[in-house]
C-alpha positions as a Markdown table, in Angstrom:
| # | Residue | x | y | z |
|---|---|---|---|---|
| 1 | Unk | 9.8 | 33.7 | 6.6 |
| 2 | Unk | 8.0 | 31.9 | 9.1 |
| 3 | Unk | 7.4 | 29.0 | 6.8 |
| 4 | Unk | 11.1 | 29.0 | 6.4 |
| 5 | Unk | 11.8 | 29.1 | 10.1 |
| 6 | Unk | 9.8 | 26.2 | 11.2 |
| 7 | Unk | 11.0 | 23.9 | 8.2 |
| 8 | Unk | 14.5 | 24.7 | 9.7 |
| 9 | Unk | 13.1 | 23.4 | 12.7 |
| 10 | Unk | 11.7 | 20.3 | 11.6 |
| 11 | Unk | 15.3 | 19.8 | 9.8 |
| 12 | Unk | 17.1 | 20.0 | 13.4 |
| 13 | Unk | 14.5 | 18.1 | 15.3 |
| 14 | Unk | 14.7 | 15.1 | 12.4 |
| 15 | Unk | 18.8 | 15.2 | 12.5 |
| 16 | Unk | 18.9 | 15.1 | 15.7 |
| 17 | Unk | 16.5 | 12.3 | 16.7 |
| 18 | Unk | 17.7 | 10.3 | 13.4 |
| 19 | Unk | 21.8 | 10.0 | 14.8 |
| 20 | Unk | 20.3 | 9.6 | 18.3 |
| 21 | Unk | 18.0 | 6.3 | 16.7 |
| 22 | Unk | 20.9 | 5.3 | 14.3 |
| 23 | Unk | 23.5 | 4.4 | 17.6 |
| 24 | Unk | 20.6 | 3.8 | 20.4 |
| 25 | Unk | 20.7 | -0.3 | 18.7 |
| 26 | Unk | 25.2 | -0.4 | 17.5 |
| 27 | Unk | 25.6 | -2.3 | 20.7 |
| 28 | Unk | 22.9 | -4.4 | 21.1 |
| 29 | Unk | 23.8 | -5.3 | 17.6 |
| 30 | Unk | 27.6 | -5.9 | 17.6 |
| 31 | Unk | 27.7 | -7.4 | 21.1 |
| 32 | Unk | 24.6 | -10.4 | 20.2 |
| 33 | Unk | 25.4 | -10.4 | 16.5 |
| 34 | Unk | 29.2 | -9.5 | 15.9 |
| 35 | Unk | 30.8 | -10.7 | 19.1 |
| 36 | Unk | 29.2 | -14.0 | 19.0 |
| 37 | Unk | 30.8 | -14.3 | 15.5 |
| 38 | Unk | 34.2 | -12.8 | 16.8 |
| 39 | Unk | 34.0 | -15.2 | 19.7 |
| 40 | Unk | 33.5 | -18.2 | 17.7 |
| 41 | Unk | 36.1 | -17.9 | 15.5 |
| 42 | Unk | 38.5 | -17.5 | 18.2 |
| 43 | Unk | 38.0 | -20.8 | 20.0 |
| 44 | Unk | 34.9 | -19.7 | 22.5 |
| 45 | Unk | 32.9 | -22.7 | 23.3 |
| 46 | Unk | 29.0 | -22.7 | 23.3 |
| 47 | Unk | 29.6 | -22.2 | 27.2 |
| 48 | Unk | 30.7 | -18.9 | 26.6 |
| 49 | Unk | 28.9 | -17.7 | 24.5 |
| 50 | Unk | 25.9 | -18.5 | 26.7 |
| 51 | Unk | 27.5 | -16.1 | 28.7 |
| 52 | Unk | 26.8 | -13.5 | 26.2 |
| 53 | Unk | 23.3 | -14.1 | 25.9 |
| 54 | Unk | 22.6 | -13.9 | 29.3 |
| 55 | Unk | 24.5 | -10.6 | 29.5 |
| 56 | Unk | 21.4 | -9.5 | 27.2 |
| 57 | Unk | 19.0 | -9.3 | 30.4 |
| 58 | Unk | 20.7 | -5.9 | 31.1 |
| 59 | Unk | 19.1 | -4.8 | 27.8 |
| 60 | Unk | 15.8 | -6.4 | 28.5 |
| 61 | Unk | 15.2 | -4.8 | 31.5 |
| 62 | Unk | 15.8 | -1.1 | 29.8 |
| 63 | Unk | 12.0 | -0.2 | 30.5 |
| 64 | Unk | 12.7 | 0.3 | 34.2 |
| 65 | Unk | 14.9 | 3.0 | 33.6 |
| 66 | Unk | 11.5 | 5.3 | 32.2 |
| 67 | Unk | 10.2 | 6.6 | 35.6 |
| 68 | Unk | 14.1 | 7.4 | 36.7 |
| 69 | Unk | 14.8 | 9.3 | 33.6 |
| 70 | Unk | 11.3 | 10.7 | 33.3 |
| 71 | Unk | 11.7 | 12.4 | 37.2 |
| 72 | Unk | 15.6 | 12.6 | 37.8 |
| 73 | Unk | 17.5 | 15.3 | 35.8 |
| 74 | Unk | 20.1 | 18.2 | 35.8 |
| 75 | Unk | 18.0 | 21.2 | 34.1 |
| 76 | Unk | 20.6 | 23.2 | 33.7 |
| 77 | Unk | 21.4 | 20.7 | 30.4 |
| 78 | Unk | 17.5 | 20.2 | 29.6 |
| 79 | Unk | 15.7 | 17.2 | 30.9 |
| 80 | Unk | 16.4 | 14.5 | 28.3 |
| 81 | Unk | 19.2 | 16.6 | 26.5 |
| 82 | Unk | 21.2 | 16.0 | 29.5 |
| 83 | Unk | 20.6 | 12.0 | 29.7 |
| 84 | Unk | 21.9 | 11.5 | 26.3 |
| 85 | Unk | 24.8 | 14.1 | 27.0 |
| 86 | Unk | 25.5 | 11.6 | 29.8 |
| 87 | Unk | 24.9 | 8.3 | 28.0 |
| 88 | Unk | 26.3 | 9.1 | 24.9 |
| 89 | Unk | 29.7 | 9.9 | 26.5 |
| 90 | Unk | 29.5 | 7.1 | 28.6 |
| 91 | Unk | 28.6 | 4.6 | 25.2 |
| 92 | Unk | 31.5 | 5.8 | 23.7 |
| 93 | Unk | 34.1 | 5.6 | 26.8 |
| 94 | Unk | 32.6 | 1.8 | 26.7 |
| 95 | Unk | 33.9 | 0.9 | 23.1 |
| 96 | Unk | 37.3 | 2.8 | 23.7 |
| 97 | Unk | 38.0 | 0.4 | 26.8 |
| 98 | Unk | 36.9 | -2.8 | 24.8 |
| 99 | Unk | 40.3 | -1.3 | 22.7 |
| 100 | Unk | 42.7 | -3.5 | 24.4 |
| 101 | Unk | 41.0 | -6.1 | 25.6 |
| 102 | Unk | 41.2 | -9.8 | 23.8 |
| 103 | Unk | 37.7 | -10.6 | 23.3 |
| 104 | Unk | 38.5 | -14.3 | 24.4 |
| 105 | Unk | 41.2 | -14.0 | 26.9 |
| 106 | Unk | 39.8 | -11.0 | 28.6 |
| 107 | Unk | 35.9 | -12.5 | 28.3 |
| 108 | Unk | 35.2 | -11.6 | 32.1 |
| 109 | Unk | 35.9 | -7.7 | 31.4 |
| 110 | Unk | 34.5 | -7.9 | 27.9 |
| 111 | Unk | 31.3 | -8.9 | 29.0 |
| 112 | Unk | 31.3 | -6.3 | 31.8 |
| 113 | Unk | 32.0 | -3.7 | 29.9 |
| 114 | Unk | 29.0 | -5.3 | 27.9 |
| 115 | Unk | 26.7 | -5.2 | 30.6 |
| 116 | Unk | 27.3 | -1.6 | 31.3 |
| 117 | Unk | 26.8 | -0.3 | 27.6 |
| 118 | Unk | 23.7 | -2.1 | 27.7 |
| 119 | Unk | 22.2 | -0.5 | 30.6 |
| 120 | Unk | 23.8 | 2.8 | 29.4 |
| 121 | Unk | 22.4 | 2.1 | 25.9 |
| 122 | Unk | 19.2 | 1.6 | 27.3 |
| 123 | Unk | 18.9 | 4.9 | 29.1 |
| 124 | Unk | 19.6 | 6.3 | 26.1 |
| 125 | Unk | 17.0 | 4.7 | 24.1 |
| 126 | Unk | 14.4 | 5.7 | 27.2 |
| 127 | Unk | 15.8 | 8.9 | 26.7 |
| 128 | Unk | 15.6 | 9.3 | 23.2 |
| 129 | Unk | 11.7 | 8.1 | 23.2 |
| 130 | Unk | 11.0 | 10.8 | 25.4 |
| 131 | Unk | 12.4 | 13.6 | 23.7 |
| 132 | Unk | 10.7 | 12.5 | 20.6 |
| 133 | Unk | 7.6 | 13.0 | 22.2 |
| 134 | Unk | 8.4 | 16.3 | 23.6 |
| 135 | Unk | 9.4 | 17.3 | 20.1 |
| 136 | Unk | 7.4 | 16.1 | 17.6 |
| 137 | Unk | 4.5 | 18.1 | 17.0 |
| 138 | Unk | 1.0 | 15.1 | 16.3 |
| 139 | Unk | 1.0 | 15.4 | 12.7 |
| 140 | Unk | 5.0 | 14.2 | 12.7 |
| 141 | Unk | 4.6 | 11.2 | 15.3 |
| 142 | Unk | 4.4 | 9.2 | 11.9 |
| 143 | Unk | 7.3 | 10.5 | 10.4 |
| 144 | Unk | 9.3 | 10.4 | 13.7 |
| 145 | Unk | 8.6 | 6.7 | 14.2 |
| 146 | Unk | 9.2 | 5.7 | 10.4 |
| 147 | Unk | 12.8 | 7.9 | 10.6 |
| 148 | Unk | 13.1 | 5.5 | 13.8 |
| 149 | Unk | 12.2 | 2.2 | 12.5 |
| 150 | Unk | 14.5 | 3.2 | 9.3 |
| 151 | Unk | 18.1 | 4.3 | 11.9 |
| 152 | Unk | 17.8 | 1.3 | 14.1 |
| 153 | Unk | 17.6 | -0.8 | 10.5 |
| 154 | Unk | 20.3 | 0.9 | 9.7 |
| 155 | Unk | 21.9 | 0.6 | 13.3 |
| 156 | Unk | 21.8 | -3.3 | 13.3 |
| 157 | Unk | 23.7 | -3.2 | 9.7 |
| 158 | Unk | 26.3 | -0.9 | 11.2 |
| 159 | Unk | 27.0 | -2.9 | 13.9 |
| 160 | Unk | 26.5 | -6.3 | 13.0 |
| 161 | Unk | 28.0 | -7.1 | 9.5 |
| 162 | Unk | 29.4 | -3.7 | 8.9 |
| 163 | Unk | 31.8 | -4.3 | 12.3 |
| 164 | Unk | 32.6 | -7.8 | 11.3 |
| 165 | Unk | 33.7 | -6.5 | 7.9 |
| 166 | Unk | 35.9 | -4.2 | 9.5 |
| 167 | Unk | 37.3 | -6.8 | 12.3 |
| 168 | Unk | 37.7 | -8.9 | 8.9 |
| 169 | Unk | 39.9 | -6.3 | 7.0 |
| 170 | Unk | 41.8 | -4.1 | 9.9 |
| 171 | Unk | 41.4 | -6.0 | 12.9 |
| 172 | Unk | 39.2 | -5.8 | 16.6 |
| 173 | Unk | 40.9 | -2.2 | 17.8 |
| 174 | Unk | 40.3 | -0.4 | 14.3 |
| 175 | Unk | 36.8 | -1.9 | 14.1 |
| 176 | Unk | 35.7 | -0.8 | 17.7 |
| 177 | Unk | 37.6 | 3.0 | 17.3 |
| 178 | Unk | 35.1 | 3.4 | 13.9 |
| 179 | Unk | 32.4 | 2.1 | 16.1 |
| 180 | Unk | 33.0 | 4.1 | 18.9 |
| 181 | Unk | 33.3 | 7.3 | 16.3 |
| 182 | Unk | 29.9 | 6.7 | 14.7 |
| 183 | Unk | 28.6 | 6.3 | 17.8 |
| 184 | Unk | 29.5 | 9.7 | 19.1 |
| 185 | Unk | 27.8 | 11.0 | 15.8 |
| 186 | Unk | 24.5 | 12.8 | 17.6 |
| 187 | Unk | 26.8 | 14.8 | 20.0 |
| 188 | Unk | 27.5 | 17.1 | 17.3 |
| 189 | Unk | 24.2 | 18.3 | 17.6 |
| 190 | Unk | 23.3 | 17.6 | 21.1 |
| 191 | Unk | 26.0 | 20.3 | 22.0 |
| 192 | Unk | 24.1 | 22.4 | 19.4 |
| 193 | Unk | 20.7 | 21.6 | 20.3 |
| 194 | Unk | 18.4 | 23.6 | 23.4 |
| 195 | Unk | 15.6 | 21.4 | 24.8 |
| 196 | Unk | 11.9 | 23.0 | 25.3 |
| 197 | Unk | 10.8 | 23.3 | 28.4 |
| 198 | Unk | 8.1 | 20.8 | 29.6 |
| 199 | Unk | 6.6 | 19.0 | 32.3 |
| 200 | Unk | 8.5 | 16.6 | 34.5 |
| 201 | Unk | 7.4 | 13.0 | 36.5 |
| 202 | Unk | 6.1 | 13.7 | 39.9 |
| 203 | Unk | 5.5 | 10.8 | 42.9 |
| 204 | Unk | 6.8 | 7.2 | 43.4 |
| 205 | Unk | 7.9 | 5.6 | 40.0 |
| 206 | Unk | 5.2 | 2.6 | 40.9 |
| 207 | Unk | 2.0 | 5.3 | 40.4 |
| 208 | Unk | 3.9 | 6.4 | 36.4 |
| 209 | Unk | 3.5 | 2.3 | 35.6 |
| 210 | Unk | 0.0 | 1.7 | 37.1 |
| 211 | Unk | -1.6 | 4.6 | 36.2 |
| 212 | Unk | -0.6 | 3.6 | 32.4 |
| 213 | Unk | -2.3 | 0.7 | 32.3 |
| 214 | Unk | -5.6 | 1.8 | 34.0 |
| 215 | Unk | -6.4 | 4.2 | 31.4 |
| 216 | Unk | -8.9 | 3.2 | 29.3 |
| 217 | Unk | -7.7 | 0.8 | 26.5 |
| 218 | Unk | -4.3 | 0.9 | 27.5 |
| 219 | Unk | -4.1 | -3.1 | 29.3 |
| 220 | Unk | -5.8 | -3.9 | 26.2 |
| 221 | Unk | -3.7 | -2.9 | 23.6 |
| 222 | Unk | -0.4 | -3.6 | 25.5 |
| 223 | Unk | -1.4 | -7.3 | 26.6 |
| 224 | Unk | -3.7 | -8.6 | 24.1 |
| 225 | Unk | -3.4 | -6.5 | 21.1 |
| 226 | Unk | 0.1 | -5.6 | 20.5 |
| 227 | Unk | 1.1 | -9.5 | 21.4 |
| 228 | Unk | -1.8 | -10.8 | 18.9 |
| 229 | Unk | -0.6 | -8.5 | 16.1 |
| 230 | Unk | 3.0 | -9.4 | 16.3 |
| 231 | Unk | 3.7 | -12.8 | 17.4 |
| 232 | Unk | 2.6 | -14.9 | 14.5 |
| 233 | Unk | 4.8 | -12.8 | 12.0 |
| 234 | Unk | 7.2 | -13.3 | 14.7 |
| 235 | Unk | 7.1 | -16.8 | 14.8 |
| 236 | Unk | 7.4 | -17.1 | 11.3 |
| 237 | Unk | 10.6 | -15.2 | 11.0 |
| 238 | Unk | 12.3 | -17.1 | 13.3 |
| 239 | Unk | 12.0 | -20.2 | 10.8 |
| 240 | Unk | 13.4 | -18.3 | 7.9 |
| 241 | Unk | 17.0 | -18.9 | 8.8 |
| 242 | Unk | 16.7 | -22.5 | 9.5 |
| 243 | Unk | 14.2 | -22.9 | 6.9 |
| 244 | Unk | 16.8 | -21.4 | 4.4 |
| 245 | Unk | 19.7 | -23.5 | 5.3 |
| 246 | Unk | 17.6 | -26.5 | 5.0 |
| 247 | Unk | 17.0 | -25.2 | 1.3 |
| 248 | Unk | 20.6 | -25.8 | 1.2 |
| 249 | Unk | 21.2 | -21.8 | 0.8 |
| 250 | Unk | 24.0 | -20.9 | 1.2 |
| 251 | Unk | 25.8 | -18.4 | 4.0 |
| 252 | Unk | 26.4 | -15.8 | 2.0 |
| 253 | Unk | 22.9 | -16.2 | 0.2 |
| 254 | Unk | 21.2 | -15.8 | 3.5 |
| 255 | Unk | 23.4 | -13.0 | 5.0 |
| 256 | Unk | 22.4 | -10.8 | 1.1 |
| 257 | Unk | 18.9 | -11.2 | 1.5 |
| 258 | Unk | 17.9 | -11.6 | 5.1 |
| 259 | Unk | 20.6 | -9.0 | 6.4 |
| 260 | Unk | 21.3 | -6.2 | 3.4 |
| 261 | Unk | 18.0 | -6.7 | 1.4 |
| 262 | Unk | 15.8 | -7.3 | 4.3 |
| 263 | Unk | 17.5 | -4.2 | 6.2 |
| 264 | Unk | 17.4 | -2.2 | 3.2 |
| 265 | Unk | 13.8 | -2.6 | 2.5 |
| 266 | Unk | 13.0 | -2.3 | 6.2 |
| 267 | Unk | 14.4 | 1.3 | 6.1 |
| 268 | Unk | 13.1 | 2.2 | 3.4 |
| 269 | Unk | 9.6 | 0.7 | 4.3 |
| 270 | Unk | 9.2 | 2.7 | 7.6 |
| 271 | Unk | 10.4 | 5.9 | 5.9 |
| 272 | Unk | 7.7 | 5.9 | 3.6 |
| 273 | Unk | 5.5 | 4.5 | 6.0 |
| 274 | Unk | 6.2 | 7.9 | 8.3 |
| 275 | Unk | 5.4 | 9.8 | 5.1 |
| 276 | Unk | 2.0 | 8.2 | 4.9 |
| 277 | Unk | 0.8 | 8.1 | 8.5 |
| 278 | Unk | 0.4 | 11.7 | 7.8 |
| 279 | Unk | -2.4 | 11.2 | 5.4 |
| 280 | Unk | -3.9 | 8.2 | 6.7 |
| 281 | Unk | -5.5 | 7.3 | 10.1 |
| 282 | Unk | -3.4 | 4.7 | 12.4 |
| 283 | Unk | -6.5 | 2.2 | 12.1 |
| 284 | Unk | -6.3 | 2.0 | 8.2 |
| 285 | Unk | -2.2 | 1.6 | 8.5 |
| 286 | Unk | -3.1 | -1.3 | 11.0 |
| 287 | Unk | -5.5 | -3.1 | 9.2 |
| 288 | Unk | -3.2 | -2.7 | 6.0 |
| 289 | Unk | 0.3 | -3.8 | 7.2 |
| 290 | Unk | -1.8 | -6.9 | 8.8 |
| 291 | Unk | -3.4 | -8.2 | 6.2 |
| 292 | Unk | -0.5 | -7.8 | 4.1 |
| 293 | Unk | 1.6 | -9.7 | 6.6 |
| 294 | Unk | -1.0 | -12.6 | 6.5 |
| 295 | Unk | -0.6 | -12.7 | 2.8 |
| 296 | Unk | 3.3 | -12.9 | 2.5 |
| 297 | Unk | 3.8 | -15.4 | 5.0 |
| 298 | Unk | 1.6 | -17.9 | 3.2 |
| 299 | Unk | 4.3 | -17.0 | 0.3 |
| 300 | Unk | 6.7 | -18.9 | 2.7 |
| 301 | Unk | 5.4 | -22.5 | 2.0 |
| 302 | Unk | 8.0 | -23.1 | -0.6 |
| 303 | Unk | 10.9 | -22.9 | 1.5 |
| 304 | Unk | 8.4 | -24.3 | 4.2 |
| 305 | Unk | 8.0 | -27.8 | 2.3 |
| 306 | Unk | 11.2 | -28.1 | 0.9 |
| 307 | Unk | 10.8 | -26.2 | -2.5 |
| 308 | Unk | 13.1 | -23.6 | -2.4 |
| 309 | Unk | 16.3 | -24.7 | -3.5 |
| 310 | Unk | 16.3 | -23.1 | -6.8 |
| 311 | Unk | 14.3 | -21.8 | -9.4 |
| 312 | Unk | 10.6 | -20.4 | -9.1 |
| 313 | Unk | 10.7 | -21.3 | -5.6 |
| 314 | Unk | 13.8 | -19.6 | -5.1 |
| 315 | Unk | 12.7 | -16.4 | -6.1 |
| 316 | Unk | 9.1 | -16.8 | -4.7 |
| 317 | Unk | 11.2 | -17.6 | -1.4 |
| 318 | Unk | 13.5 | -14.5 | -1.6 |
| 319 | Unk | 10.8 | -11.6 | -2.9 |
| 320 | Unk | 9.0 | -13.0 | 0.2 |
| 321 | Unk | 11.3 | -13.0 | 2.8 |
| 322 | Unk | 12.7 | -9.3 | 1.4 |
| 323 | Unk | 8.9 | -8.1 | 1.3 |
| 324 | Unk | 7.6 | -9.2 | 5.1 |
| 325 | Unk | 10.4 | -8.0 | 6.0 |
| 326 | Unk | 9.6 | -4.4 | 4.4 |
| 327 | Unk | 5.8 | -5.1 | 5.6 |
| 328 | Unk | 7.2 | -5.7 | 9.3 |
| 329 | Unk | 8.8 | -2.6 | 9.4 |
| 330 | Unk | 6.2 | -0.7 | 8.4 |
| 331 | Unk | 3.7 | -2.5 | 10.9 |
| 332 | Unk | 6.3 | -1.6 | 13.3 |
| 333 | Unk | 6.6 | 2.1 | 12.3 |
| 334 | Unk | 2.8 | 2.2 | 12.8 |
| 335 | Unk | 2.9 | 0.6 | 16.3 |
| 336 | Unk | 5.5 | 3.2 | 17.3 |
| 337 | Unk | 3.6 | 5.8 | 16.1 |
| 338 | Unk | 0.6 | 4.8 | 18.6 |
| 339 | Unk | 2.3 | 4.2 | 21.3 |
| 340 | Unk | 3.7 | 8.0 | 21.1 |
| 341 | Unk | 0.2 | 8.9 | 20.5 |
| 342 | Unk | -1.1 | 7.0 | 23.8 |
| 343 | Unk | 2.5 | 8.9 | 26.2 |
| 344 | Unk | 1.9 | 11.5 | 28.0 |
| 345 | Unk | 3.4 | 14.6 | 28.2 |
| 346 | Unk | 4.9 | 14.3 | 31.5 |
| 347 | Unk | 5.9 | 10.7 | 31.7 |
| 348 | Unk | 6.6 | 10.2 | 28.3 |
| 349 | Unk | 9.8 | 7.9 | 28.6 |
| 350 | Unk | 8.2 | 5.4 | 30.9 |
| 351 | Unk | 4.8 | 5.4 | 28.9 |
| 352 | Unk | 6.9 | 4.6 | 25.7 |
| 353 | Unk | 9.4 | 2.0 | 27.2 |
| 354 | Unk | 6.6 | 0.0 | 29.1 |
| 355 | Unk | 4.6 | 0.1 | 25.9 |
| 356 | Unk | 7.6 | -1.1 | 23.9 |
| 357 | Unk | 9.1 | -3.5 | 25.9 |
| 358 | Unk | 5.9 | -5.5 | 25.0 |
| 359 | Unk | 7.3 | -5.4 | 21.5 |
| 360 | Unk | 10.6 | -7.2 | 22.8 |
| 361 | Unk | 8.9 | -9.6 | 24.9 |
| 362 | Unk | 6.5 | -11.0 | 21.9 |
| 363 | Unk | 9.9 | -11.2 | 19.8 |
| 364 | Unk | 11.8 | -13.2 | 22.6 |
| 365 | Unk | 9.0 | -15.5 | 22.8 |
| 366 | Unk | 8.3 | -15.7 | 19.3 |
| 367 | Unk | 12.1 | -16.5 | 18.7 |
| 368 | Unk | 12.4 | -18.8 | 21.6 |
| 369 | Unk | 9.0 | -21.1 | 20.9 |
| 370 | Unk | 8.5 | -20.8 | 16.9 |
| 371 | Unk | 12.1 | -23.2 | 16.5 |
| 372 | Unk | 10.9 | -25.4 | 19.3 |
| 373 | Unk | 7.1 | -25.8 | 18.1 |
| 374 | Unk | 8.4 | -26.2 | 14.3 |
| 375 | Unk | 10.6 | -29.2 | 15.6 |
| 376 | Unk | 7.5 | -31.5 | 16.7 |
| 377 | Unk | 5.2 | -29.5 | 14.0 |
| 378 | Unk | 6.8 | -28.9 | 10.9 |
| 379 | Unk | 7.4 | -25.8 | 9.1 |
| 380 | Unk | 4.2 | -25.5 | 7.5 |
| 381 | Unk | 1.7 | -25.8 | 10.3 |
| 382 | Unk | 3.5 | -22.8 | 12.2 |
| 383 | Unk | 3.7 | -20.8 | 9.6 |
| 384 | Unk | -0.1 | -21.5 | 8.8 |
| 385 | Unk | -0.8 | -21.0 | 12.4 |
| 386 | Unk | 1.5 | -17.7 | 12.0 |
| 387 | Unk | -0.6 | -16.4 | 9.3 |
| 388 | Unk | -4.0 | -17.2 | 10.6 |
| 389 | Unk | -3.0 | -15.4 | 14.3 |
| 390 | Unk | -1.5 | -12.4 | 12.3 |
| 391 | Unk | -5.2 | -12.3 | 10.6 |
| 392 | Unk | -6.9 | -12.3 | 14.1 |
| 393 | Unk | -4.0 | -9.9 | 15.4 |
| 394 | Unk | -5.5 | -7.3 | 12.5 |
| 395 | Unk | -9.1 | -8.0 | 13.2 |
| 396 | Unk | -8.3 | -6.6 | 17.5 |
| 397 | Unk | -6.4 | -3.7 | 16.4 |
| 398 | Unk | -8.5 | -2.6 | 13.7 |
| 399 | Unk | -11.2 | -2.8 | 16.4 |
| 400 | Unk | -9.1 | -1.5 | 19.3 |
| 401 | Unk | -8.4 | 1.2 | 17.1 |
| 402 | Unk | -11.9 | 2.2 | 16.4 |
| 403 | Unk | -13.1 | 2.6 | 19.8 |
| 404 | Unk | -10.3 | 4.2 | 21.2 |
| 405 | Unk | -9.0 | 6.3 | 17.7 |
| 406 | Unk | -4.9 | 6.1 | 18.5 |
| 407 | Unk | -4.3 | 8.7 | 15.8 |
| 408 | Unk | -1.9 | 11.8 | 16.1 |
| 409 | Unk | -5.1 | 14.4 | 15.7 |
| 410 | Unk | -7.2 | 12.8 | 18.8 |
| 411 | Unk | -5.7 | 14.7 | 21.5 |
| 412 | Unk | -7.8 | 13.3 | 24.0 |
| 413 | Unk | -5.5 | 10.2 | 23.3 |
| 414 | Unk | -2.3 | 11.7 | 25.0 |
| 415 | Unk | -4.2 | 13.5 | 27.7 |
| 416 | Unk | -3.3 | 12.6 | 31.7 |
């Protein structure tokens, strides 16, 4: 009976965290990826949608919100229960008032009802971290950053391509009402759902962020090994699309196998990633996902040079691009995992968002210097240079990881 009982539990605690991780990215997604699309095909010039770019600062910035949502609550609704109660309504009001706006002609209200989702959204994400901490026993930290990993794959799809399918075949107020619907999805068990009690943040928000960093290990991983591991694969995959229409791919081509393959896989990746933190230590995971990394993106040189068109190199080109992209997510699921590993109890929102943020920031980079290096480079010395830092990126964390043991069962790890 007991066994039965706390596999009920688990059921709850994975529902609920998996609808909260599945809508925490459906805005960041259709605002950058959709609306730009929308935009464009209305008559928006490049002007404008520079606007919406810049809009994406409000989402950048989502970290700061930790120490606010880690001290600040209303207890009566449970400590992080009641911040997604809050942002989840507010998220939704956000779509429904997009309803009769005209994305072009009403731009100035469209993008601040943007920049208001995105903060919201980002409380929410904050939010959800922390609860996921507070939840998840050690031993399911693996699953619970795989099941993550997998929902905001699935999140992107949803509100990307899935929403410009929709604006395609019923128009921009049907398309945002099925938006806005999915995205009030983890209310129904919110509403259901009683949050543990647990410690709460304590003192200026300044001593949560520097009292972080000056535990041992902790500057290390977040400034030299996180950015180390990452950033080469990084820099790789923001060739692939340009690389690919220089192959003389086609749109369609591209959107199958970077955006439904490559998602696909990705999801599927981290779930069975979560499955098999639990039997493996985070070092070994590390060390795995990096060298496997290094390996595919030397499987990149065909489209790099120009061979890619058709054929072997085709295929070499798309198993590739579907496969890093599954190796990514697991890598990714396994960085997650640590990072809950290395939060504390009490300050678990902040610990997580500071810790991730360094995820985004390597990504922004990488996106913003791999296009421009490539141009006076070429395609093949950055994605040389991509593999041979993702090599040295495995060699740190493998070591990192040794000294300071960043696995679920070292509960020294998330002590104060």
């Amino acid at each position: 009976m007991k066994s039965v009982c706390e596999n009920r539990g688990r059921l709850r605690r994975v529902a609920l965290l998996s609808s909260c991780y599945l809508v925490q990215d459906i805005g960041f997604s259709f605002f950058f990826l959709a609306l730009v699309v929308i935009l464009r095909q209305r008559g928006a010039s490049l002007e404008q949608l520079a606007l919406v770019n810049l809009a994406g600062f409000a989402w950048a910035g989502k970290f700061l919100l930790g120490p606010v949502v880690d001290r600040w609550s209303v207890r009566r609704f449970g400590h992080y229960r009641g911040w997604l109660l809050l942002t989840q309504a507010l998220m939704v009001l956000a779509l429904l008032c997009l309803l009769p706006l005209d994305p072009v002609g009403d731009l100035p209200l469209v993008l601040g009802v943007m920049v208001v989702m995105l903060i919201v959204a980002g409380a929410h994400d904050v939010a959800t971290n922390g609860l996921a901490v507070r939840l998840l026993t050690p031993e399911e930290r693996g699953t619970g950053s795989g099941l993550q990993i997998a929902a905001i794959s699935l999140s992107i799809i949803l509100g990307s391509s899935g929403t410009l399918l929709l604006y395609a075949h019923v128009g921009w107020e049907a398309a945002l009402g099925v938006l806005a619907a999915v995205t009030a999805l983890p209310l129904v068990f919110l509403l259901r759902f009683r949050e543990p009690p647990g410690p709460s943040a304590s003192g200026p928000a300044s001593r949560a962020l520097l009292s972080l960093v000056r535990r041992p290990g902790i500057a290390r991983w977040m400034l030299a090994v996180v950015p180390l591991y990452l950033l080469g694969v990084y820099s790789a995959e923001a060739l692939v699309p340009a690389m690919l229409v220089d192959a003389r791919w086609s749109t369609s081509r591209i959107a199958i196998v970077q955006g439904t393959l490559g998602g696909l896989a990705s999801a599927l990746a981290a779930l069975g990633t979560g499955m098999l933190l639990r039997r493996v230590s985070r070092r070994r995971a590390l060390r795995t996902f990096g060298f496997v990394q290094a390996l595919l993106l030397l499987f990149l040189l065909p489209v790099a040079t120009g061979h890619a068109g058709n054929g072997f190199g085709a295929t070499v080109t798309t198993l590739a691009v579907i496969l890093l992209w599954a190796a990514n997510a697991a890598a990714l699921s396994t960085i997650y995992s640590c990072a809950m590993d290395l939060a504390r109890p009490a300050t678990a929102a902040t610990d997580l968002a500071v810790q991730l943020a360094v995820v985004g920031v390597v990504r922004l980079v990488a996106n913003a210097s791999g296009p421009a290096l490539a141009g006076q480079a070429g395609y093949p010395p950055l994605i040389l240079a991509g593999a041979a830092l993702t090599l040295l990126g495995t060699v740190a964390a493998t070591r990192w990881a040794r000294h300071h043991h960043p696995h679920a069962t070292a509960l020294h790890v998330v002590a104060a």
